[in-house]
One Martini backbone bead per residue (centre of mass of N, CA, C, O) as a GRO file, in nm:
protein
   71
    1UNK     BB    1   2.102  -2.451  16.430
    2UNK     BB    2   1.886  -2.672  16.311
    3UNK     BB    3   1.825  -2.878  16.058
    4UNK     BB    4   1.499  -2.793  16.041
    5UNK     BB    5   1.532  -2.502  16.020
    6UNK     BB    6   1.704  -2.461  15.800
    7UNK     BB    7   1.510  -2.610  15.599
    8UNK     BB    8   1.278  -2.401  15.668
    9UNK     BB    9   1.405  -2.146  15.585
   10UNK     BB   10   1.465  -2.228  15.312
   11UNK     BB   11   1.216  -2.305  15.190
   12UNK     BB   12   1.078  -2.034  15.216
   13UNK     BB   13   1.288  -1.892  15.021
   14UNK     BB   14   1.206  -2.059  14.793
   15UNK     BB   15   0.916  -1.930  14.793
   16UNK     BB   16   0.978  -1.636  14.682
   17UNK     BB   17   0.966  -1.718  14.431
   18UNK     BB   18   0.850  -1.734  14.125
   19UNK     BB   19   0.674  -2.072  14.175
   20UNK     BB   20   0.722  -2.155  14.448
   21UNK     BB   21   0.532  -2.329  14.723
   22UNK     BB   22   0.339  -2.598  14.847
   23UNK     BB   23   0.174  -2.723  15.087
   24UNK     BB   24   0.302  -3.024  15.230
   25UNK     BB   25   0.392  -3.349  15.367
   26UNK     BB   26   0.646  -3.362  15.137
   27UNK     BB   27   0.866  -3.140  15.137
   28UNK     BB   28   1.083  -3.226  15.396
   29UNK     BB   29   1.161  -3.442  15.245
   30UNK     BB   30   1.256  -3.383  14.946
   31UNK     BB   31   1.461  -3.200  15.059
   32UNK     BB   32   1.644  -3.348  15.198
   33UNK     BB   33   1.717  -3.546  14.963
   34UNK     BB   34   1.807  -3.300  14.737
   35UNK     BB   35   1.959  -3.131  15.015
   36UNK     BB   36   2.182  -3.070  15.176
   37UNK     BB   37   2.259  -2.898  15.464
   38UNK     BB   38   2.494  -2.716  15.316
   39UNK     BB   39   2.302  -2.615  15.091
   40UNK     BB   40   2.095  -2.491  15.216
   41UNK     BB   41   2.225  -2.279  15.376
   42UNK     BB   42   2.377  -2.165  15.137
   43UNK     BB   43   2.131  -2.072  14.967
   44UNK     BB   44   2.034  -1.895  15.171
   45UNK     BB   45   1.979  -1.575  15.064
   46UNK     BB   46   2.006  -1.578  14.734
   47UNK     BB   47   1.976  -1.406  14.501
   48UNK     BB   48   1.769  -1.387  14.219
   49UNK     BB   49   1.923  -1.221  14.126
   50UNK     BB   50   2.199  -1.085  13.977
   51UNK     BB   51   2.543  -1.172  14.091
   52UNK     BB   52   2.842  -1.154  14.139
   53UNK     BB   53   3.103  -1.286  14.289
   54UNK     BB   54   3.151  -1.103  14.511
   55UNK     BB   55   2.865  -1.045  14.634
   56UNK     BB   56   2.841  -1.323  14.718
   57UNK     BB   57   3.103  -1.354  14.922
   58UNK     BB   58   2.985  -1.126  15.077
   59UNK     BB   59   2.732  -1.268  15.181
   60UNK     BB   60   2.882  -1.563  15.256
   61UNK     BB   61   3.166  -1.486  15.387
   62UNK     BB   62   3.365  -1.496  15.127
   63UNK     BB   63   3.580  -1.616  14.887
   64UNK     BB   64   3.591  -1.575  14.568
   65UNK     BB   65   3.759  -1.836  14.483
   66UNK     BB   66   3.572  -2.054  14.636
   67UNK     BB   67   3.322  -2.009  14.405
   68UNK     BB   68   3.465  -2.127  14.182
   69UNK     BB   69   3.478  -2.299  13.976
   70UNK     BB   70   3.654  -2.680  13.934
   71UNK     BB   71   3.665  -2.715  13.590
   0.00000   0.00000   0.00000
């Protein structure tokens, strides 16, 4: 998948909470500066509602040990 893509992905994802996004011709620069392609990638498709850990790790396909703060 392209970098575009991803970007494209996340924003829709983004849209679909209850604050939405306006369409721009700014949004997608934006979002470029203010979020990583590996945070784009990695949020994209986490639900709104709460989720445990385990839950979060099984959807993202990861050990739950790595999600884990490390503060």
């Amino acid at each position: 998948m392209s970098e575009s893509e991803i970007y494209q992905n996340f924003i829709s994802w983004l849209g679909k909470t209850w604050w939405g996004l306006p369409e721009s011709d700014q949004l997608m620069p934006l979002i470029k500066v203010r979020y990583t392609i590996e945070d784009a990638a990695y949020s994209t498709g986490i639900p709104f509602s709460g989720s445990d850990l385990e839950e979060l790790a099984e959807l993202k396909g990861r050990d739950p040990v790595d999600l884990k703060p490390c503060f």
